[in-house]
N, C-alpha and C positions, 0 to 999 in steps of 0.2 A: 534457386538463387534470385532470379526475377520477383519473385512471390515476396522474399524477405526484404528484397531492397524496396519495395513496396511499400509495405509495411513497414520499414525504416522512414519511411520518408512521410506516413501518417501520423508516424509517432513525432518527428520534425515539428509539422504544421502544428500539432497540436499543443507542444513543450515552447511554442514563439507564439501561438495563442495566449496560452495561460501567464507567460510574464507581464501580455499587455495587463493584468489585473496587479501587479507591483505597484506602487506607488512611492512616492520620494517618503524616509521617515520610517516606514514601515519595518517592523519586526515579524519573519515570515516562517515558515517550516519547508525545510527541503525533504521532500520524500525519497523514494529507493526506487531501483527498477531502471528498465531502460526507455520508458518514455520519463518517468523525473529525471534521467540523467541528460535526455535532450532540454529539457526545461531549464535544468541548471546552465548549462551550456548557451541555452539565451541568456539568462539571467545574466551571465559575465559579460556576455556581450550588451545587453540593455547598460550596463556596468558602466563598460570601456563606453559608453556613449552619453554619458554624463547621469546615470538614475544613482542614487544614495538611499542607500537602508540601513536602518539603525542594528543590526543583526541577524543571524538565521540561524535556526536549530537543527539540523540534521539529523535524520531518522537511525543511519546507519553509519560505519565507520567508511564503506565505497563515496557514499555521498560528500562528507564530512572533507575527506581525503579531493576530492574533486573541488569540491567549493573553494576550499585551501591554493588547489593551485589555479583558479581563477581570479585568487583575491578579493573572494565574497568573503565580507567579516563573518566572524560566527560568534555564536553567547551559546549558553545555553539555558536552560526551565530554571538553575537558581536564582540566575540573573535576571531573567524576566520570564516568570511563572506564565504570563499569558501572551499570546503572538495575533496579530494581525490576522495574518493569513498561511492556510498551510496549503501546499500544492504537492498531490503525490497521485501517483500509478493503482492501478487496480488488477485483480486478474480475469475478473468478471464482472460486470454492473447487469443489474436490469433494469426493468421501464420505470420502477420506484427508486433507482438508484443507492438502493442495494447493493452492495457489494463482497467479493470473497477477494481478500489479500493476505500477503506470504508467502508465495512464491518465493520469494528472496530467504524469506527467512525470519524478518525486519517487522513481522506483526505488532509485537508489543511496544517498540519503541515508535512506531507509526501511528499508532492510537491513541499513545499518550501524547504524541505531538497534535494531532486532529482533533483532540477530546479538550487541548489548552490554549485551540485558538478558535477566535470568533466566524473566523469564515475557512469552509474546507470545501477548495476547489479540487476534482477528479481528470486527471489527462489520463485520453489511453485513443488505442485505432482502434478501428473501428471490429477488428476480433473478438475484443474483448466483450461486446454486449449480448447477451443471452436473454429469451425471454423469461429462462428458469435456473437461477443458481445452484451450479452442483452437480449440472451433467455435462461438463467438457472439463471442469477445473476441481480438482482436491480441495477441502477445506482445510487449512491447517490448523491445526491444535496446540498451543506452544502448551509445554509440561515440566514437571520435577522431573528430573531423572528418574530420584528412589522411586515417584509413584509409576511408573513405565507401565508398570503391567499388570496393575491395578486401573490405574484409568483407559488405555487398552479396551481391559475386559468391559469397562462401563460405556464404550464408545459404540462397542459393538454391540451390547442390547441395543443401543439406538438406532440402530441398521446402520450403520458403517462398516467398511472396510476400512481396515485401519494399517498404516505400514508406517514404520519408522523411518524418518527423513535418515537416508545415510548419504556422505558426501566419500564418493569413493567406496573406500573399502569402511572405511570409520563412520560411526555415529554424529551425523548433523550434531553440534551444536550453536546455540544462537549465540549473542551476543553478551546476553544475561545467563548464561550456562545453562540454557534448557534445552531441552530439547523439541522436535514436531514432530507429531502423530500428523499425515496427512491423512483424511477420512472421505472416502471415495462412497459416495450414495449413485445406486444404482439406475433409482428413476429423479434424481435432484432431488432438490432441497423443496417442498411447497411451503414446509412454515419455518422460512429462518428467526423470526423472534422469536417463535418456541422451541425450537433445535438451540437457538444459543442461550436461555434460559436453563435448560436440561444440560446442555453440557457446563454451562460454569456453576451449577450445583455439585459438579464429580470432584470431591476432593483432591488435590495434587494436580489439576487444570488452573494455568496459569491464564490464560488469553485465548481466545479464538479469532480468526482470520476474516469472521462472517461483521463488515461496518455499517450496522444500522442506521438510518435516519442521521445521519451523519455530515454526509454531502448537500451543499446545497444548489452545486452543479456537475456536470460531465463536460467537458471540452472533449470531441473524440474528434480524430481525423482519420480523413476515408476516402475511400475517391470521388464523393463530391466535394472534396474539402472539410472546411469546418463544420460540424455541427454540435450545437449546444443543448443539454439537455437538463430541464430544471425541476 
């Protein structure tokens, strides 16, 4: 319990780090997870203390539902195709900044929000960084249904273990009604831009979890406090 509330409190530091990059005006993205959702939770508070933002797109329906009762406005991509800034959680980073996200589940709609704004800031504790993607954390794989066991098969030529996200007793589905292939490498991931080239070549692969060149920082909190990684 000591360990989690620890680590509660790195994800804290880090989610009241990242709001100070808000600005008045600004059009932002709310990420998923539970260091974005301490983020949010400043965010209302920076709110309630006088900061104004022109809107925010939320990754996922937990987020979206949150923001709501903070009375953070929301829009979304038709309204304003491109955002300021997005600030979301990771479930791994490395020293490149690299990342594996989806945990949640929230992959696709995370991407599209980070891929449609000019700057994508990363919160997370300090767990979360690894010097090699792919040996503590699953890669998720968001997919078609129909292709389940065809892309499967094509996951595991690539040396994957591959299991289907199930919640309970039933079949994970996301958001967009796909489904995750979480894909467990036994020695990591060494070349994630060519792992994730070769997996979005397998027909009926919608997204993967693996966010390239993406970030153009980390905020992580730890127990020396803050540190920024760029």
């Amino acid at each position: 319990m000591e360990d989690k509330d620890q680590q509660d409190r790195w994800k804290l530091l880090a989610g009241e780090k990242a709001v100070t990059y808000i600005e008045n005006g600004m059009l932002i993205g709310l990420g998923s997870g539970s260091t974005a959702i301490q983020m949010i939770y400043a965010l209302g508070r920076r709110m309630q203390e006088g900061l104004r933002i022109k809107g925010a797109v939320a990754t996922s329906h937990a987020s979206e539902e949150l923001a709501r009762k903070l009375s953070i406005p929301l829009t979304d991509l038709d309204t304003h195709p491109v955002l300021d800034l997005d600030i979301d959680g990771a479930d791994e980073i490395d020293e490149q900044l690299r990342l594996i996200k989806g945990g949640g589940g929230a992959l696709l709609r995370e991407k599209i929000v980070a891929s449609s704004s000019r700057r994508f800031i990363v919160v997370a504790d300090a767990t979360k960084q690894v010097a090699l993607l792919g040996q503590h954390f699953p890669l998720p794989v968001e997919a078609v249904p129909f292709a389940t066991t065809p892309v499967t098969k094509r996951l595991e030529e690539l040396g994957a273990t591959v299991q289907l996200r199930r919640s309970g007793n039933n079949v994970f589905f996301t958001e967009n009604c796909n489904i995750i292939l979480d894909c467990f490498f036994a020695h990591g991931i060494d070349d994630p831009a060519g792992l994730d080239t070769r997996i979005h070549s397998i027909v009926g692969v919608v997204e993967t979890g693996l966010f390239l060149h993406m970030a153009e920082k980390a905020i992580i909190g730890g127990p020396e406090g803050i540190t920024i990684l760029s």
